[in-house]
C-alpha positions in Angstrom: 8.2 18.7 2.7 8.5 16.0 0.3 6.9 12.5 1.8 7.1 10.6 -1.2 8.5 7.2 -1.3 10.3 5.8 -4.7 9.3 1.9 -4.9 11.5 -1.0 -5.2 12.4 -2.7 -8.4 10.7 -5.3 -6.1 7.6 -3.0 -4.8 7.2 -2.3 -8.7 6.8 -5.9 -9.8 4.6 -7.0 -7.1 2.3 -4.5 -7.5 2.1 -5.2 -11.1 1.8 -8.8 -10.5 -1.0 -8.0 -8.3 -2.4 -5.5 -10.8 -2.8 -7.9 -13.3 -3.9 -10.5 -11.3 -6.7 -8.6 -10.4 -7.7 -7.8 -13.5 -7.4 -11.6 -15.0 -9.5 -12.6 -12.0 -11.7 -10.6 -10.5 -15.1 -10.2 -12.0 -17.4 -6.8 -11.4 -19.1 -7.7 -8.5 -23.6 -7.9 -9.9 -26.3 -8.3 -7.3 -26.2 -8.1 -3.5 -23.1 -7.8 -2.2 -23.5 -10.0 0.5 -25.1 -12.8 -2.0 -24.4 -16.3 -0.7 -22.7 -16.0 -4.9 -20.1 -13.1 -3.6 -19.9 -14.5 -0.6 -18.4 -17.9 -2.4 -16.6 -16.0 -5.0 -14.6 -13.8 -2.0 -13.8 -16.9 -0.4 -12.3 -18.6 -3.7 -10.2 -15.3 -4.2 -9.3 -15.7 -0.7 -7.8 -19.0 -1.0 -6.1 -18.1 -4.5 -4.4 -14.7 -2.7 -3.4 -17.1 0.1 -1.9 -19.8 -2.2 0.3 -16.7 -3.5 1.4 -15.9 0.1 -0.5 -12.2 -0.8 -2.8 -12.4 2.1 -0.2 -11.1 4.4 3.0 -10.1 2.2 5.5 -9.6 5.0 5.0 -12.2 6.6 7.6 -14.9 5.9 7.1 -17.6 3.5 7.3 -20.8 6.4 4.1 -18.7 7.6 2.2 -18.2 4.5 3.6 -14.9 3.3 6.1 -13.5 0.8 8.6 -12.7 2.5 8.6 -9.3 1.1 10.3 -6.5 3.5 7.6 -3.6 4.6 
């Protein structure tokens, strides 16, 4: 049985939007985890992956998301 899915031309770009986004971003995490630092720095990404409408990507955009079909 074959259960692989092809991606979108859509799927595609978003994930290599996200990809890079990541990388640009999103330091290696040093010290304790659950540092009062990480803890700030998670919360800043938060709020960045929100302002994108990446929190919840299916969700429509008058609601914070993308828009993106599932």
């Amino acid at each position: 049985m074959d259960f692989s899915m092809d991606e979108t031309g859509q799927q595609k770009a978003f994930r290599l939007d996200v990809r890079a986004w990541v990388t640009a971003h999103v330091p290696e995490f040093k010290g304790r985890r659950d540092s009062e630092e990480n803890y700030q720095l998670l919360r800043k990404l938060g709020r960045q992956l929100g302002a994108r409408g990446w929190l919840y990507p299916t969700a429509p955009v008058e609601y914070g998301g993308s828009g993106m079909s599932a």
